[in-house]
C-alpha positions in Angstrom: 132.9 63.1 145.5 132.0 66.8 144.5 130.8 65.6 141.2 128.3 63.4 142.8 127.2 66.1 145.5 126.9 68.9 142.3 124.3 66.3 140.7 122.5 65.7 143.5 121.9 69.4 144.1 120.7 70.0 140.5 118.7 66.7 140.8 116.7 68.1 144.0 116.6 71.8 141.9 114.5 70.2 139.4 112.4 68.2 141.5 111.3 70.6 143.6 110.5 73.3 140.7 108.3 70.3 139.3 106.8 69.5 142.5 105.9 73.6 142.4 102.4 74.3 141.4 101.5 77.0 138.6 101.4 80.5 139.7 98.3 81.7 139.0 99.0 85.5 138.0 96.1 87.2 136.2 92.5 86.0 138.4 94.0 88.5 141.1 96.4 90.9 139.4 95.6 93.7 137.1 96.1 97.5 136.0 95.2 100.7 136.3 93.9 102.3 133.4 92.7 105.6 131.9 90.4 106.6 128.9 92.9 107.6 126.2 92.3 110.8 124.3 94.1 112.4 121.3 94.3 116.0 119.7 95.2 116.5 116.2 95.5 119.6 113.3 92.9 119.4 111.1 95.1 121.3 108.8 99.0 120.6 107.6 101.5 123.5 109.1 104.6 124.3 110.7 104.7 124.4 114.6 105.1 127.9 115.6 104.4 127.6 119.2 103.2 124.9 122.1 101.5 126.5 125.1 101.1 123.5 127.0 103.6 121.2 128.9 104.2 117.3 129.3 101.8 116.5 132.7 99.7 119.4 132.8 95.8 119.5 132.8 94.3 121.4 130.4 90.4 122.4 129.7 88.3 122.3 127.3 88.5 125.3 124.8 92.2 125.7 125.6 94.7 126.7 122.9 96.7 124.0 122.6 99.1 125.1 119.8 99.7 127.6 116.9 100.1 126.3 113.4 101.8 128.6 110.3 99.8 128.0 107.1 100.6 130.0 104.7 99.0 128.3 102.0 95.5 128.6 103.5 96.1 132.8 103.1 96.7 132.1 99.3 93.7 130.6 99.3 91.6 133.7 101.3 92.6 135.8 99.1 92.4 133.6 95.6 88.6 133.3 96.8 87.8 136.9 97.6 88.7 137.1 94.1 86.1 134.9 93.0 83.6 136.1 94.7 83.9 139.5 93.7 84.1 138.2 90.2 80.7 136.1 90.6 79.3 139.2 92.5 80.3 141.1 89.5 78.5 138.3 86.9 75.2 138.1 88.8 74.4 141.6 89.1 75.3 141.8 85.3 72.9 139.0 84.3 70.0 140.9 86.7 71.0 144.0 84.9 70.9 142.5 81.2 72.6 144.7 78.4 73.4 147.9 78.2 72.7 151.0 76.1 76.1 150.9 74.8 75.8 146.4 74.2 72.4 147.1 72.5 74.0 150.0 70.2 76.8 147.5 69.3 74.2 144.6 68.6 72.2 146.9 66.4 74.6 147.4 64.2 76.2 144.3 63.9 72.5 143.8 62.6 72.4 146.2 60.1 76.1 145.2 58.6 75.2 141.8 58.6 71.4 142.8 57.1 73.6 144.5 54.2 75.8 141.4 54.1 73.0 138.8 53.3 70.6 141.3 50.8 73.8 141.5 48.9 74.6 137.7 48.7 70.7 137.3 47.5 71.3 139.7 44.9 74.3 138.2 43.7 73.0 135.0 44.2 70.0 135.6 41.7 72.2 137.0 39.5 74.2 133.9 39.4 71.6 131.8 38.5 70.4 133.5 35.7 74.0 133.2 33.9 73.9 129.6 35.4 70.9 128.7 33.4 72.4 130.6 30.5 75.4 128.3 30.5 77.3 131.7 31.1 79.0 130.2 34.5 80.9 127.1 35.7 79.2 124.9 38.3 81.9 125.2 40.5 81.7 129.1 40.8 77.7 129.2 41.4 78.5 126.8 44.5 80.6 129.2 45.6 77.9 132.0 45.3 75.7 129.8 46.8 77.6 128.4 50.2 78.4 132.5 50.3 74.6 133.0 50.3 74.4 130.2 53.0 77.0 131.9 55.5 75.9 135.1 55.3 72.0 134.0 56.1 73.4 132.2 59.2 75.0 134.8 60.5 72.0 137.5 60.1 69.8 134.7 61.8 72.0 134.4 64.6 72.6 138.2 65.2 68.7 138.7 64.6 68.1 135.6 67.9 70.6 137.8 70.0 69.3 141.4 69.6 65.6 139.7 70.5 67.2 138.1 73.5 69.0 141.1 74.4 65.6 142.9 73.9 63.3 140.5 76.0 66.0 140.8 78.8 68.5 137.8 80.7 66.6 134.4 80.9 65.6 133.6 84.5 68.3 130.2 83.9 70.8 132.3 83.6 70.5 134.9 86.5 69.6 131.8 88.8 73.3 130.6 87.0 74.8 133.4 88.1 73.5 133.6 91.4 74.4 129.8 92.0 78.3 130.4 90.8 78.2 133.7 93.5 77.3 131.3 96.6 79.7 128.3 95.2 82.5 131.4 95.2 81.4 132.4 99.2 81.2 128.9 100.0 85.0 128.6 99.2 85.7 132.2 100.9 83.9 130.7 104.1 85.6 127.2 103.8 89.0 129.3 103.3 88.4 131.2 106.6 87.4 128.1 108.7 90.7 126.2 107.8 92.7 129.6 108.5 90.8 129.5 111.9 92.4 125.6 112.1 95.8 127.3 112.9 94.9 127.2 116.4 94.9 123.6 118.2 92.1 123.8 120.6 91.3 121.2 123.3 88.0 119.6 122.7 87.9 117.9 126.5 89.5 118.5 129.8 92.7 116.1 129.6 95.7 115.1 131.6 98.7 115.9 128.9 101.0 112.5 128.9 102.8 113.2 125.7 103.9 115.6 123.0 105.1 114.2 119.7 106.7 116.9 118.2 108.0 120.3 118.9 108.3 124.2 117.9 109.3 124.3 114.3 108.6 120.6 113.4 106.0 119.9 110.5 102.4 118.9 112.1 100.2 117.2 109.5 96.9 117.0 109.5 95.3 114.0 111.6 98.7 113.5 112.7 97.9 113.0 116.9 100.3 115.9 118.5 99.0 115.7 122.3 98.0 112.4 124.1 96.7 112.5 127.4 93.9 110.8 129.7 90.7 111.6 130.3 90.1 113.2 134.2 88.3 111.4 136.5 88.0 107.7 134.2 89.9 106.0 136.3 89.3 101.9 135.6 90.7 98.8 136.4 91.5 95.9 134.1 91.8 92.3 134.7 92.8 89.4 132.8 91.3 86.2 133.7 91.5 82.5 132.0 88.2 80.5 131.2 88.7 78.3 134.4 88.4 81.4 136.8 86.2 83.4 134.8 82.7 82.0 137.3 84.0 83.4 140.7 83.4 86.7 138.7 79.7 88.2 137.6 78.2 92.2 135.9 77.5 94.0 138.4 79.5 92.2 141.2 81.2 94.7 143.8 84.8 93.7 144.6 87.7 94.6 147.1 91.1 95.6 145.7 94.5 96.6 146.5 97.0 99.2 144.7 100.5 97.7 145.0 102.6 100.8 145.4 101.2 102.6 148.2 98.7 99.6 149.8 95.4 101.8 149.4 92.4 99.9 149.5 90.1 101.1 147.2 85.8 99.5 146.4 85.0 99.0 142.6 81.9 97.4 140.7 82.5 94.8 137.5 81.0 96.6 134.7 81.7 94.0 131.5 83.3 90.7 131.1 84.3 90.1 127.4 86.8 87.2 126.0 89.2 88.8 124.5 90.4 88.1 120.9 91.6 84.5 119.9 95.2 85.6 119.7 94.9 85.8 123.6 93.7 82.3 124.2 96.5 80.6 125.8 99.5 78.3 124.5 102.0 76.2 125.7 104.1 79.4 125.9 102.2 80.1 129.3 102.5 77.1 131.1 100.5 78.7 134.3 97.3 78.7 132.2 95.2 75.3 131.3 96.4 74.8 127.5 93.9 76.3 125.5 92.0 78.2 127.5 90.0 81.2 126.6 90.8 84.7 128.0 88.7 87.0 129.1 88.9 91.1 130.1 87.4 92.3 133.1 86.4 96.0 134.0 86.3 97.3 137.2 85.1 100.9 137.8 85.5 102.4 141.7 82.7 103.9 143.7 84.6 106.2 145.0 86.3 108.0 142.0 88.4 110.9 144.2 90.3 108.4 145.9 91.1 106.9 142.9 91.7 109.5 140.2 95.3 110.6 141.6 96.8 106.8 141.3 99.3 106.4 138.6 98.2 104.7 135.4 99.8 101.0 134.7 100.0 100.7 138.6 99.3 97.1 139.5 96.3 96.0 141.6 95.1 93.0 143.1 91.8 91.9 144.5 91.8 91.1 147.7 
């Protein structure tokens, strides 16, 4: 007799949780939401000290954090030294040579001068015995590729000492002077990322999280505070294709915060489907199969009443 009564209990149990209609959990039910913001190093470093706390509200222009980069200092200092050193090139190239360069040039001239009238001498004289059968073939070649070296080298120290004389080409002091800015460039980009040290706040923000702590490697783009944005209070809702037309832009709406029964007026400012992985499966039997999902934003009029309620708190429209 029990067995019977046991099956007749889970009998009725199952008829009456078919008998139940669907739930219907997301045309009235939704959360409060916040605009996200993140603030990352724009240069790699060790943590060397956090000024800010888990909760607290920081402006904008606040020092955040303090970064140790050592490297960056290497690099200061490795372009100082090059700029000094293109300083050093341009004003030589404005300057051109000097007295002691054009004494030197002069008589690399004359040795070279002496060099080359003596090759033509012996030259001529080679070619005389040459014609006389008095000398191999193979030794007036040599005379003559000695002729041939020692004219190139006169003509070349003869084209220098004119440069030298006419002054530095314009393309080489406009060189000069390019290499010098390219070398402060670097100096200037040096100091910028030294300046990087310091993690600044770039809005006003509500501090949720800190991923790492003092003496932990921050790299660079790596997000070390998270936190909302004051005073972006939303709401979102989640609402299936069959309910979406009780809902329009622009439309002002009632609703309700769960936890503490406030009452608070918004306005519907979008109403986008959300992507296809949303759309609803047999998984979520509350839903019509198939159905398309769609997100929809609520702002509130009245954003000091809602700016202090906590964020994922559940709402419902009333």
């Amino acid at each position: 007799m029990q067995k019977y009564i046991s099956l007749l209990c889970i009998a009725l149990f199952f008829l009456e949780s078919c008998e139940k209609k669907p739930k219907n959990l997301n045309d009235s039910e939704g959360k409060v939401q916040k605009e996200v913001i993140s603030f990352a190093p724009k240069v790699t470093g060790r943590i060397l000290k956090i000024y800010v706390t888990e909760g607290e509200s920081v402006k904008k222009g606040d020092t955040l954090a303090l970064l140790d980069v050592p490297e960056v200092s290497a690099k200061i200092a490795q372009a100082e030294g090059a700029v000094s050193a293109a300083a050093a090139q341009e004003q030589m190239a404005k300057n051109g040579a000097t007295a002691d360069q054009l004494k030197q040039l002069q008589a690399k001239y004359k040795g070279l001068k002496e060099q080359y009238d003596f090759a033509q001498k012996s030259f001529r004289r080679a070619s005389n015995m040459y014609r006389d059968s008095l000398m191999s073939p193979q030794a007036y070649d040599e005379i003559y590729a000695k002729l041939q070296g020692a004219k190139a080298q006169y003509d070349a120290v003869v084209a220098e000492l004119d440069d030298v004389k006419r002054g530095t080409r314009f393309e080489k002091v406009e060189m000069a002077a390019g290499q010098a800015s390219q070398a402060k460039g670097a100096l200037q980009e040096a100091h910028v990322a030294y300046s990087e040290r310091y993690v600044i706040a770039t809005n006003d923000m509500e501090i949720e999280t800190i991923s790492l702590n003092a003496g932990e490697l921050a790299t660079a783009g790596y997000a070390l505070f998270n936190g909302y944005i004051p005073d972006s209070t939303y709401f979102r809702f989640t609402v299936p294709e069959s309910e979406i037309s009780k809902y329009k832009k622009g439309q002002n709406i009632v609703l309700q915060v769960v936890y503490n029964k406030e009452n608070l007026e918004g306005t519907i400012v979008y109403i986008k489907q959300l992507t296809r992985y949303a759309d609803i499966t047999t998984p979520y039997p509350d839903y019509q199969l198939q159905d398309a999902i769609y997100e929809i934003k609520v702002t509130p009029k009245d954003m000091n009443k809602a700016k202090n309620i906590l964020v994922n708190a559940n709402v419902i429209l009333k």
